[in-house]
Backbone bond lengths (Angstrom), bond angles and torsions (degrees), N, CA, C in turn:
res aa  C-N    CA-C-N  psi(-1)  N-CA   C-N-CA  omega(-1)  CA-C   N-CA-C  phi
1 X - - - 1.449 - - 1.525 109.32 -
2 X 1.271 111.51 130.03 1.976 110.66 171.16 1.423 102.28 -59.55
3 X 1.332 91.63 159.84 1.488 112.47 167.20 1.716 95.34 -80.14
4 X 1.452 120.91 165.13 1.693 149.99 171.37 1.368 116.22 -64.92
5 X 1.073 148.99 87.35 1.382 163.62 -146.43 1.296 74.07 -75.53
6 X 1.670 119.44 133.86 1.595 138.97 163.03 1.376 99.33 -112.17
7 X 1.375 118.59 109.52 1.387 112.42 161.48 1.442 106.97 -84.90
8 X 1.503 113.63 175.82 1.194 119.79 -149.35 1.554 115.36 -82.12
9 X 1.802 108.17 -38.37 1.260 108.74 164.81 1.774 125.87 -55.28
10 X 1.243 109.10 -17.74 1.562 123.13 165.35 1.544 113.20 -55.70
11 X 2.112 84.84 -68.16 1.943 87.84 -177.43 1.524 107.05 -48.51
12 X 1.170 126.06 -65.28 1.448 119.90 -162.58 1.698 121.67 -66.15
13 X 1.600 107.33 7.67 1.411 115.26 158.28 0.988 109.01 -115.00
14 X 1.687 123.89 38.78 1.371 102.84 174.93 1.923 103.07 -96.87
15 X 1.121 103.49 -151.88 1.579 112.74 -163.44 1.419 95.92 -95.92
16 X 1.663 116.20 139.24 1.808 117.87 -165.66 1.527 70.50 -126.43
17 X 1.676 113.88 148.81 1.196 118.93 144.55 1.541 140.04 -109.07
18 X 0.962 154.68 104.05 1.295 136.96 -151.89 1.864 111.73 -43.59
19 X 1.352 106.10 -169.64 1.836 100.04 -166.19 1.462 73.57 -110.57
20 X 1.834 110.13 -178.08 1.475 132.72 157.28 1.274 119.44 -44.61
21 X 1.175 113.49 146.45 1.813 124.65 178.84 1.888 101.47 -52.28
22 X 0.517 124.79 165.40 1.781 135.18 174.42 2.239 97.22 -125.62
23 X 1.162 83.25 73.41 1.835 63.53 173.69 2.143 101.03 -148.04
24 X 1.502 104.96 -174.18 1.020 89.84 177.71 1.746 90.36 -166.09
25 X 1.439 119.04 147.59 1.249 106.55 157.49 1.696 141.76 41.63
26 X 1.717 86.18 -93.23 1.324 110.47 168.46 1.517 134.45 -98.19
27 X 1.614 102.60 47.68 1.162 121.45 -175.82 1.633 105.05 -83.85
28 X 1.171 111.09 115.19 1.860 102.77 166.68 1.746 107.54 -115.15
29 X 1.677 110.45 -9.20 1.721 83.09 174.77 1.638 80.04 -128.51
30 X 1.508 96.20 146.36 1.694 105.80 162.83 1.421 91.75 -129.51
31 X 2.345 95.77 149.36 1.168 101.75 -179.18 1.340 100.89 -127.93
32 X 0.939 99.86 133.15 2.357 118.80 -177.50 1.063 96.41 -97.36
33 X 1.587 124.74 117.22 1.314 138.17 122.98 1.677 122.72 -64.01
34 X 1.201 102.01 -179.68 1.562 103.89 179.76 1.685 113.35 -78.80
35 X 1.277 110.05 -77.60 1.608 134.98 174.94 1.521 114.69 -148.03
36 X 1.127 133.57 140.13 1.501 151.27 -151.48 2.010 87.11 -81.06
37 X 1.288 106.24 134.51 1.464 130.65 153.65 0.948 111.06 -23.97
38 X 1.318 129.18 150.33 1.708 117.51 154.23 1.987 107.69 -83.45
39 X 1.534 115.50 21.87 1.500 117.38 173.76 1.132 90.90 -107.65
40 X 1.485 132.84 -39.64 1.474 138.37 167.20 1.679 119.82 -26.98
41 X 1.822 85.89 -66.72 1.978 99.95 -166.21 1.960 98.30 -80.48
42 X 1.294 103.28 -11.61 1.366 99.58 -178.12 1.373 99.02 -68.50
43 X 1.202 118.49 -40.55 1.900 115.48 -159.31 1.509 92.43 -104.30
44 X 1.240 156.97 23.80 1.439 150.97 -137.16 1.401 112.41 -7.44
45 X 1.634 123.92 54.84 1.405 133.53 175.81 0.989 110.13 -136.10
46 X 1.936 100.58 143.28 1.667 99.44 173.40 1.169 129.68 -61.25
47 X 1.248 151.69 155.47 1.751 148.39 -177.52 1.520 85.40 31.65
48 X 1.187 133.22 102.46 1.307 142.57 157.35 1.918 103.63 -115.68
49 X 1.118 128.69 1.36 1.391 127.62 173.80 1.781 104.62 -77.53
50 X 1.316 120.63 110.80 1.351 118.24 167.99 1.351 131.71 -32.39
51 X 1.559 130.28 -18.27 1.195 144.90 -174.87 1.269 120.70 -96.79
52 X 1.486 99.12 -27.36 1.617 111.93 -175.74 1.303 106.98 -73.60
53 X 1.507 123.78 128.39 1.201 125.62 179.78 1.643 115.99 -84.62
54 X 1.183 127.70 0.00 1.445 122.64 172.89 1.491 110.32 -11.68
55 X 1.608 101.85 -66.15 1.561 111.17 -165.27 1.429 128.96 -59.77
56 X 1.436 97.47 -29.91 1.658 124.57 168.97 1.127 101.41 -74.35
57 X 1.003 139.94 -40.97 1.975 143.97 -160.40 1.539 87.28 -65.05
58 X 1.368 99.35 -95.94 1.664 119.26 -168.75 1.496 110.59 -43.77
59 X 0.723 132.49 -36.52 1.897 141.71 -162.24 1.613 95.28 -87.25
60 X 1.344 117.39 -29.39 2.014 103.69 167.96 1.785 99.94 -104.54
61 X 1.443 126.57 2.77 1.447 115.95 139.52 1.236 119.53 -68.93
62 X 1.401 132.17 -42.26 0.975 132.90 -162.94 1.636 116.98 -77.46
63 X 1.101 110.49 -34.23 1.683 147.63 -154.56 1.475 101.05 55.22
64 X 1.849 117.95 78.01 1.298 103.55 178.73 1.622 58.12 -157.49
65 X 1.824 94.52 154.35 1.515 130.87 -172.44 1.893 100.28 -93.27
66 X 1.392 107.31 62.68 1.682 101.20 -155.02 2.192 97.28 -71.70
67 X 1.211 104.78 -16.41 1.458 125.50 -171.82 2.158 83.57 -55.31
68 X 1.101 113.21 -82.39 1.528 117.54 -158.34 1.425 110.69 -67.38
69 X 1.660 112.71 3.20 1.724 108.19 166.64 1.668 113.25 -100.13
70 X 1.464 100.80 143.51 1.311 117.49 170.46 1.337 116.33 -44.78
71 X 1.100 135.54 119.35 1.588 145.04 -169.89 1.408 124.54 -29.71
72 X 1.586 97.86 -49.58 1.503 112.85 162.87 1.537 112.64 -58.48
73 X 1.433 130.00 -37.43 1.261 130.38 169.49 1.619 123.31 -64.58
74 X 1.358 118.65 -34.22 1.241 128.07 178.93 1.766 105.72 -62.02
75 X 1.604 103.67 -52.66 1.752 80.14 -176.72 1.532 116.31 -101.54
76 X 1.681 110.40 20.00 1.269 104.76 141.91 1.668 122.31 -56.21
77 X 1.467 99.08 -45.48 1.429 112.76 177.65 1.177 133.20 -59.03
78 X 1.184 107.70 -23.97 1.623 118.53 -167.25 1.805 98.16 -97.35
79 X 1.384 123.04 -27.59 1.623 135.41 179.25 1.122 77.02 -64.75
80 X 1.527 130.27 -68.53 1.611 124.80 -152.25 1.659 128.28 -45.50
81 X 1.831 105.15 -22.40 1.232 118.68 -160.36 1.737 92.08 -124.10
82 X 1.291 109.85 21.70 1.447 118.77 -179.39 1.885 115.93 38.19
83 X 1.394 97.68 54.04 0.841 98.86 170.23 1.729 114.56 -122.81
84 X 1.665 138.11 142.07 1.465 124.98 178.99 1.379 95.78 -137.71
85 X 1.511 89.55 173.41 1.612 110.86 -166.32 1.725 98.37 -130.61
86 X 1.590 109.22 159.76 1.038 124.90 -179.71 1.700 108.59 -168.41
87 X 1.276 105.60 -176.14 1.897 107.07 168.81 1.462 93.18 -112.36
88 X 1.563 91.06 -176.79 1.563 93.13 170.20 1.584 98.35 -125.90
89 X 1.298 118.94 -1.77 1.660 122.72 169.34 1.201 108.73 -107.34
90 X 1.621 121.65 100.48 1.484 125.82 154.80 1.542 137.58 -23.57
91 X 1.179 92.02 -45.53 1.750 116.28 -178.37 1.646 113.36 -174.07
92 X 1.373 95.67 155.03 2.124 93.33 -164.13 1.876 84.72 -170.04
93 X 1.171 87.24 159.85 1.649 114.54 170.76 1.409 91.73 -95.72
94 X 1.333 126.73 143.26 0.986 112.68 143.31 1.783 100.84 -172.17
95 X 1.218 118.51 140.53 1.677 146.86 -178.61 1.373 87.78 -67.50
96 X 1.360 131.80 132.79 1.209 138.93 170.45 1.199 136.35 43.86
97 X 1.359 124.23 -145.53 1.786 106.45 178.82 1.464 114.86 -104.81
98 X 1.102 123.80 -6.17 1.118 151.75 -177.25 1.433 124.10 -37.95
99 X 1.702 135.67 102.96 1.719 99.64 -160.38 1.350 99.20 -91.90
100 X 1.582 139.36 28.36 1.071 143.99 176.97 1.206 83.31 -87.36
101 X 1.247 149.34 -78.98 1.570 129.98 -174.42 1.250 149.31 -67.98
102 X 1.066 99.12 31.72 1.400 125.22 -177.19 1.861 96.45 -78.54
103 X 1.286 110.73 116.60 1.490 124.64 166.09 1.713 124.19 -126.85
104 X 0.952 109.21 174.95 1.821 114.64 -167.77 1.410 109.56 16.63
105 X 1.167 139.21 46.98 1.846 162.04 159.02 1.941 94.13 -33.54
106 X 1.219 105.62 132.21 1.323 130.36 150.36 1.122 103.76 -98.74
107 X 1.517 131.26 151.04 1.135 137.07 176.22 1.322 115.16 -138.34
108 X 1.569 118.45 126.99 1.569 126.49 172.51 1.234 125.30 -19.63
109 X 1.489 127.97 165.19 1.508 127.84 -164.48 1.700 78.16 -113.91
110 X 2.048 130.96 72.79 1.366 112.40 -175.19 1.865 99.63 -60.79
111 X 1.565 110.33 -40.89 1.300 103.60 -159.89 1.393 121.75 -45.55
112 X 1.856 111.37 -53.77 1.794 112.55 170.05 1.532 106.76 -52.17
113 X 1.383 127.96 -64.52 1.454 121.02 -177.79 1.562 117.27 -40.10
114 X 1.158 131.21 -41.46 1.467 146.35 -177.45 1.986 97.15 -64.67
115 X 1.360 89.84 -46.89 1.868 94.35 -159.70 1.709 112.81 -79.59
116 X 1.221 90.05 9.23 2.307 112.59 -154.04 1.737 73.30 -118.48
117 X 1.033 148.65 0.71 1.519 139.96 -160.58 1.491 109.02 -130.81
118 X 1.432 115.54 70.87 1.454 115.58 178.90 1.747 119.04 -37.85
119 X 1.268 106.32 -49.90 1.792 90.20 -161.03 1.621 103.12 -109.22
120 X 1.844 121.97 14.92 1.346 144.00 142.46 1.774 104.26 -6.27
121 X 1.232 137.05 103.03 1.339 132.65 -159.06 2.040 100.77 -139.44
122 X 1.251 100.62 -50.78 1.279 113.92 167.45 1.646 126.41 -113.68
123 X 1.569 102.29 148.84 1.753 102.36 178.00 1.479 91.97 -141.03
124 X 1.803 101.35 120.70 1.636 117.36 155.92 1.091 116.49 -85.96
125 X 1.474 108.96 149.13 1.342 104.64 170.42 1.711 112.01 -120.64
126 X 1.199 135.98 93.52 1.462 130.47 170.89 1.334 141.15 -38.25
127 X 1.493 100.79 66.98 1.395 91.58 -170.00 1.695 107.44 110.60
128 X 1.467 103.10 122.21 1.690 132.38 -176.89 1.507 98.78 -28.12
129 X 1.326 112.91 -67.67 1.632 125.98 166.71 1.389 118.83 -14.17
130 X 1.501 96.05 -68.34 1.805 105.91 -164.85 1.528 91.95 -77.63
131 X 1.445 127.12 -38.65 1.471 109.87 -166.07 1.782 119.30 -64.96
132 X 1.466 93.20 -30.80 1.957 102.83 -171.35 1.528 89.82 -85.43
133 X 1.497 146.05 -1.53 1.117 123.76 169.87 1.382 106.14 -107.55
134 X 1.408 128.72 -35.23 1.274 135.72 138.15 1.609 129.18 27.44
135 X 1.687 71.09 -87.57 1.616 96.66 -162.00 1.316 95.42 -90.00
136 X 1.319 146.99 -3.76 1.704 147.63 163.02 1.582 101.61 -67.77
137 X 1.517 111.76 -54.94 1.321 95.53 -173.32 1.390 123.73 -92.04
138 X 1.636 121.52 12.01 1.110 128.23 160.01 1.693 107.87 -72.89
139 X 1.391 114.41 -39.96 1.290 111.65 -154.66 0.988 127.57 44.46
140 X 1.734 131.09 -132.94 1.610 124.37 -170.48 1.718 103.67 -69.59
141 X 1.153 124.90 -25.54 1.570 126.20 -174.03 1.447 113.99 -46.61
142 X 2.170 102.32 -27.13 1.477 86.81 -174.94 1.356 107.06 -75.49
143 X 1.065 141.05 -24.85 1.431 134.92 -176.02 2.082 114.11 -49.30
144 X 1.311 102.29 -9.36 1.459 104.09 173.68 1.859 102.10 -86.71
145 X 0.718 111.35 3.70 1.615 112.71 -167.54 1.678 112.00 -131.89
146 X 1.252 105.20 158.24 1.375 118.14 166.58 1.219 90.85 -83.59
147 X 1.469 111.54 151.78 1.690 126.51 178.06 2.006 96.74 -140.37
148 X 1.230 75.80 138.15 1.742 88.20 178.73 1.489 106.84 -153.16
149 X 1.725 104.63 106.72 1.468 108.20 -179.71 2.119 89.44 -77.89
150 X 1.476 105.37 155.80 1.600 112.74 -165.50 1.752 85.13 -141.83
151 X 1.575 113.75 132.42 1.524 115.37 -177.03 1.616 91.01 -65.38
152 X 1.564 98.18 140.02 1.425 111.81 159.37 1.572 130.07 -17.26
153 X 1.371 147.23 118.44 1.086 129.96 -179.64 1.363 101.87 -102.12
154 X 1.142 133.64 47.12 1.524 134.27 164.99 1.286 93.66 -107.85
155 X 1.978 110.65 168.10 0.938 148.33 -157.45 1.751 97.96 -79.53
156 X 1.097 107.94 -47.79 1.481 124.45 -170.72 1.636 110.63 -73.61
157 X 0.917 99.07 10.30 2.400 117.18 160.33 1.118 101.73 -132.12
158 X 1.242 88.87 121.57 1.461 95.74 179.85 1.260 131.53 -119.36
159 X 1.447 112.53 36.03 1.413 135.28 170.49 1.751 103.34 -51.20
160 X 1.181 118.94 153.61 1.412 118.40 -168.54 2.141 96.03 -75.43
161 X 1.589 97.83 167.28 1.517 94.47 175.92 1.393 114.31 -75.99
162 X 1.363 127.83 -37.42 1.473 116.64 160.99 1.108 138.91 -15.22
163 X 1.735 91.27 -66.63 1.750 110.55 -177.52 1.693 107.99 -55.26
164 X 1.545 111.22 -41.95 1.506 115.56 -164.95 1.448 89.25 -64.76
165 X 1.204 103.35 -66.02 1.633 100.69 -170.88 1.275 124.09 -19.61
166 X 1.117 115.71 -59.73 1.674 159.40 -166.39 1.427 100.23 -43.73
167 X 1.371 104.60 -62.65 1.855 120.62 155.76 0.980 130.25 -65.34
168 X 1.422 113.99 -18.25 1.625 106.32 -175.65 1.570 95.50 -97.08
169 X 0.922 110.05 -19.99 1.746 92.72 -178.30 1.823 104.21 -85.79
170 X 0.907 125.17 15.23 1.872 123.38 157.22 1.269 98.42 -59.01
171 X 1.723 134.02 -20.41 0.945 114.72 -160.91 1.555 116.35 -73.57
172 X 1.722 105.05 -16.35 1.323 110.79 -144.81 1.925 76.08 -99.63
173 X 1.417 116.72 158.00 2.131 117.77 2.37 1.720 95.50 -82.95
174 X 1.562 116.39 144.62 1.150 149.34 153.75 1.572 105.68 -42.04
């Protein structure tokens, strides 16, 4: 029997899942994106799209050059400053990278992950997307937390880098 001819508009609606939480212990800020890029799931890295400033954002919060470390080094780095990453969509259909197309979405268990996080103090959210889905599936839990929606650091907002900056450093002090 053949295999099912996937045309392409199929593949790129098929089901993306986000990667593993990045956290540890001594996590006090976690940051929620929506669902990983398709430059993301291509490389199995978070913000893996060259344009996306994630790495630039956080790394002049941090004052660490997280841009010129090897990937594996960056979220050594980011554990180090107790900071982790996650999505807030488990799994989703969705056509491109786009979180406007994001359809039939599973969404993360944030509350156990949040409640598994002793010294957990702050929650970002990256982007309009991750924050309005965010804060639904936090429900009353977010009220234990600082919440800070942070403009998108993808390519596809196109607020100047200043401005993002500008917001992303509320984060500090760490």
């Amino acid at each position: 029997m053949n295999s099912p001819v996937i045309l392409p508009e199929q593949a790129a609606d098929a089901r993306k899942r986000c990667f593993d939480p990045v956290v540890d212990a001594n996590t006090r800020l976690l940051i929620l994106g929506s669902l990983p890029g398709e430059k993301s799931l291509a490389h199995s890295q978070y913000y893996a799209h060259p344009q996306n400033r994630f790495w630039m954002l956080l790394g002049e919060v941090l004052g660490v050059d997280l841009k010129s470390q090897p990937y594996e080094e960056r979220l050594a780095t980011l554990l180090a400053h107790g900071v982790g990453l996650w999505d807030v969509v488990a799994q989703a259909q969705r056509a491109g990278s786009l979180d406007s197309n994001i359809r039939a979405r599973d969404d993360n268990d944030l509350v156990a992950l949040a409640a598994s996080l002793p010294q957990l103090r702050t929650i970002a959210f990256n982007g309009g997307t991750a924050a309005k889905l965010g804060i639904k599936v936090l429900g009353e839990h977010a009220q234990r937390y600082r919440i800070v929606s942070l403009p998108s650091s993808s390519p596809a907002y196109t607020l100047a880098y200043g401005a993002k900056l500008l917001q992303w450093k509320t984060l500090q002090p760490l």
